[in-house]
Each structure stands twice: as C-alpha cells, then as structure tokens.
C-alpha positions as CSV (number, residue, x, y, z in Angstrom):
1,X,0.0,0.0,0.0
2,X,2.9,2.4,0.8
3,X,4.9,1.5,-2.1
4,X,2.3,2.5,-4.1
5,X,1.7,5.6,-3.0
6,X,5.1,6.7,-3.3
7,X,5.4,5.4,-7.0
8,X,2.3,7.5,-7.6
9,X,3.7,10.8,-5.8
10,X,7.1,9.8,-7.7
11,X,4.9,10.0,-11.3
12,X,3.0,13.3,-10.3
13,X,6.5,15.1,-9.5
14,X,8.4,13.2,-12.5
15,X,10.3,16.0,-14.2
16,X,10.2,18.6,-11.8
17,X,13.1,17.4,-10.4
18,X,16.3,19.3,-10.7
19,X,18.6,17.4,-11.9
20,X,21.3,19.6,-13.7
21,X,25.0,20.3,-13.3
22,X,25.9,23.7,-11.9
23,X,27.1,25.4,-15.0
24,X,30.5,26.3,-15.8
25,X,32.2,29.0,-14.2
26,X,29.6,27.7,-11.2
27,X,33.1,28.5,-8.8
28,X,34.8,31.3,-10.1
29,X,30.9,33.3,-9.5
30,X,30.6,32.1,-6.3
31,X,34.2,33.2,-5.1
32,X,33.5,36.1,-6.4
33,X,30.7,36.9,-3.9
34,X,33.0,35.3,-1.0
35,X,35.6,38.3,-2.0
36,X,32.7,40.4,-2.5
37,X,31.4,39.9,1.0
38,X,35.0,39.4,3.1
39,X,36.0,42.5,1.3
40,X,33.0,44.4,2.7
41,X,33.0,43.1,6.5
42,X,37.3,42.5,7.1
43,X,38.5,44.2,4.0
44,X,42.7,44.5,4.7
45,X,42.7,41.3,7.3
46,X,43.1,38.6,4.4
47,X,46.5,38.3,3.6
48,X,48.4,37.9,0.5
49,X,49.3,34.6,1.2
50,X,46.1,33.4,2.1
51,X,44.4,34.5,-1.3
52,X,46.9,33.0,-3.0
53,X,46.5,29.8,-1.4
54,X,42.3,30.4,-2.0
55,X,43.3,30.6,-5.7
56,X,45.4,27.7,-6.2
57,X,42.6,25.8,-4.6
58,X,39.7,27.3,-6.8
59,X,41.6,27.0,-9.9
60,X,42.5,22.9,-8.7
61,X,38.9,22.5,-7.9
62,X,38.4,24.0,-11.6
63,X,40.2,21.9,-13.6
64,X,38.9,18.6,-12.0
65,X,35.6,20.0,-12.1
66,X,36.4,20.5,-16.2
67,X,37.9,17.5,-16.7
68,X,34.9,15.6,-15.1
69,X,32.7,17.6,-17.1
70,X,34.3,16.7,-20.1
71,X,35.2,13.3,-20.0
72,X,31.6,12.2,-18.3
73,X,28.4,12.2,-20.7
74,X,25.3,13.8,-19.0
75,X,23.0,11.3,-18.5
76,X,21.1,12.6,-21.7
77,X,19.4,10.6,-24.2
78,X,22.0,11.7,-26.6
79,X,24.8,9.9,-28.4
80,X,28.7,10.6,-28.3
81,X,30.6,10.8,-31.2
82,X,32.2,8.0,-30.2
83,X,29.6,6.1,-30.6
84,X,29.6,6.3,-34.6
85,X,32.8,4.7,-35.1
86,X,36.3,3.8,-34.1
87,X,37.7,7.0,-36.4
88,X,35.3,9.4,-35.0
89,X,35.6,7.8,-31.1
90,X,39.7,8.5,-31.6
91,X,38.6,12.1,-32.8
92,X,36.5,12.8,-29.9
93,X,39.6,11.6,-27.6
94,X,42.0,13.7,-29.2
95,X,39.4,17.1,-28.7
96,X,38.8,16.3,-25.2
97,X,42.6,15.4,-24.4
98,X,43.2,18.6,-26.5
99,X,40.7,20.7,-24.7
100,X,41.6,19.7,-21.1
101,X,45.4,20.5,-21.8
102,X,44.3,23.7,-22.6
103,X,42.0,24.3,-19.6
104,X,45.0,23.2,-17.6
105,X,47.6,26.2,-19.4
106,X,44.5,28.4,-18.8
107,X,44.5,27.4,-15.0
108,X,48.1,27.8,-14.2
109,X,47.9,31.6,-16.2
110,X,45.1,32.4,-13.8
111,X,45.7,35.6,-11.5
112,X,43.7,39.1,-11.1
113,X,44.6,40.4,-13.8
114,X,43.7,37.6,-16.2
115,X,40.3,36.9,-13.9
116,X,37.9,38.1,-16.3
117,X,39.0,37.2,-19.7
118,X,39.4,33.2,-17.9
119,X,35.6,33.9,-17.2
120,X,34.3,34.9,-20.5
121,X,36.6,32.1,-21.8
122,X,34.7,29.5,-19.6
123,X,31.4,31.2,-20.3
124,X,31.9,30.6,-24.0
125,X,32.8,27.1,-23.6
126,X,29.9,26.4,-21.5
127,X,27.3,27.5,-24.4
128,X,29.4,25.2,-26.6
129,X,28.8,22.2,-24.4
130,X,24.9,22.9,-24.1
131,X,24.9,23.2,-28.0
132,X,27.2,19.8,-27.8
133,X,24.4,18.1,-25.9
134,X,21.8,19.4,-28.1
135,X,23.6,17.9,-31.2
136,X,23.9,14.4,-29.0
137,X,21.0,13.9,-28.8
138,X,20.2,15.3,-32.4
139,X,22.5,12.4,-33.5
140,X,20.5,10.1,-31.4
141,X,17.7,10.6,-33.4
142,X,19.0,11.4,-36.9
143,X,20.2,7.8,-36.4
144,X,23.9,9.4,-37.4
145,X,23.5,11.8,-40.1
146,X,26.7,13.6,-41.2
147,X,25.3,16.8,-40.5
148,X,25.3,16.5,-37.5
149,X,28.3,14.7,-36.8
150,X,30.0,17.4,-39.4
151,X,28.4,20.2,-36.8
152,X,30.1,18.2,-33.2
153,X,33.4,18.5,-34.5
154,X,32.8,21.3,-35.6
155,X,32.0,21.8,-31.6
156,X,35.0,20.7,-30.8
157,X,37.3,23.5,-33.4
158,X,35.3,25.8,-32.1
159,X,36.2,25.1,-28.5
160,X,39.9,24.7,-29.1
161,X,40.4,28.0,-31.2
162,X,38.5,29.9,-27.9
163,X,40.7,28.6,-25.9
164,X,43.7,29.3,-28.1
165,X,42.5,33.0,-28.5
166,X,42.3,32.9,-24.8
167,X,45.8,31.7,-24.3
168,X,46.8,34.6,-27.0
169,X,44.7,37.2,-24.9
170,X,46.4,36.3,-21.5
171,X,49.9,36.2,-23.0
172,X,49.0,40.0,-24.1
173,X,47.8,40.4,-20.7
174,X,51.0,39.4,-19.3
175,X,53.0,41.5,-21.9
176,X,51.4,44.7,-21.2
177,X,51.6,44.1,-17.5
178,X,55.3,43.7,-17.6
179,X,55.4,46.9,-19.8
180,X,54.2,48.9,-17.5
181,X,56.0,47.5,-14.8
182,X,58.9,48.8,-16.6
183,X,57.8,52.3,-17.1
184,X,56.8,52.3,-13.5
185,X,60.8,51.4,-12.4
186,X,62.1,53.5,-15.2
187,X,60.3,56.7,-13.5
C-alpha cells in the first residue's frame, strides 16, 4: 500500500526534479561573492598569502571539475561521437585530451589580472557544451546523419580556437603588465 503511494507521488512530480549540473564558471561566481562579502566586512585582514593559497585551490577545484565535465556524458538521451565509429571515437579523444590540456595552461595563467577574460573564456565554452548536448541527442535521433556529426566536430574547433585566443589574450595580458611595470621602475 505504501509502495504504491510513493510510486504515484514519484509519477506526479516526474520531471520537476532538478537534476542539472551547476554550470561552468559555477566556482569562479561564487568566489567572487566570498571576495565580494569578506572585502565588505574584514576588507585589509586577508593576507596575500592566504588569497593565493584560496586561488590555487579554486583553480585545482576548476580543472577537475572541467575534466569531469568533459570526460563524463550527461546522463542525456543523446549519443557521443564515439559512438559512430572507431575514427570518429579516436577524434572525440583527441578534442577532449586537446581541450583539457588547454583548460590546464589556462589554469596555471590564472591571476587578477587575467580573472575576467578566464571567465568569458569559460562562459563561451559552456554554451558550446549545451549546443554539444543538443547535437547528441540530435545524432541520437537522426540515427547518425553527417550533418550533425559534421556540426560536433565542428563543436569541438570551435572550442579549441577559444581557448587558443584565450591563451593569446592572456599572453597579451601578461606582456602589457610587464610593460608597465617597466615604465613604472624607469620613473
């Protein structure tokens, strides 16, 4: 008798449920409100060394967070493109080795002055996954149409050349940083 009334409160609330990954970025917003709020109630009282350590742990947290986000499939009716053949299953291996190697140079480039184009960077590749899991489960039910498999590895270019620009955009970063450290010694 119990049973059943569970099952029956289980099928009026099926799908309402939220089920969903936090998206990405999910830590670097959220540490942003923890500065945000310690720099409003103890402002000077956090050290150097502390928020250094605070970083290296966000950014570690980051990049396993990415890689597991990556590497896992969503639990969505959708198909990999590993799925289609051997060729394309070595293809999707080589963009997600590819793309987490590049997550992990982004990570260790990470500091305040390189915060917010790392953010835009992750926000881009976050719409890129959520149009990847659309086209999974597109190739699900096209039964493997070379559209659509044209349009994941397309996905995947698209994600490496962001990240590439971002690498370019940091190194610039960096450049002009040091160039005005210079001018600063020099007067």
């Amino acid at each position: 008798m119990m049973k059943n009334d569970i099952d029956k409160l289980f099928d009026t609330l099926e799908g309402t449920f939220d089920t969903q990954e936090p998206s990405l970025g999910h830590e670097l917003r959220f540490e942003q409100k923890l500065k945000a709020l310690n720099n409003g109630k103890n402002g000077a009282k956090t050290g150097n060394g502390s928020m250094y350590r605070f970083f290296l742990a966000a950014a570690a947290a980051l990049v396993v967070a990415l890689g597991i986000f990556v590497n896992q499939p969503d639990g969505s009716q959708g198909m990999e493109l590993a799925s289609v053949s051997k060729e394309f299953s070595q293809t999707q291996d080589f963009f997600t080795v590819a793309i987490r190697e590049e997550l992990k140079k982004i990570e260790a480039e990470r500091s305040p002055f390189t915060e917010d184009l790392i953010y835009d960077g992750l926000r881009q590749l976050e719409r890129l996954e959520l149009e990847y899991d659309k086209l999974k489960i597109d190739l699900a039910q096209s039964q493997k149409d070379n559209r659509v498999i044209y349009a994941m590895i397309s996905n995947f270019q698209t994600r490496i050349d962001i990240l590439t620009n971002l690498l370019e955009q940091i190194e610039n970063v960096k450049q002009l940083k040091a160039k005005q450290n210079e001018t600063t010694r020099t007067l």
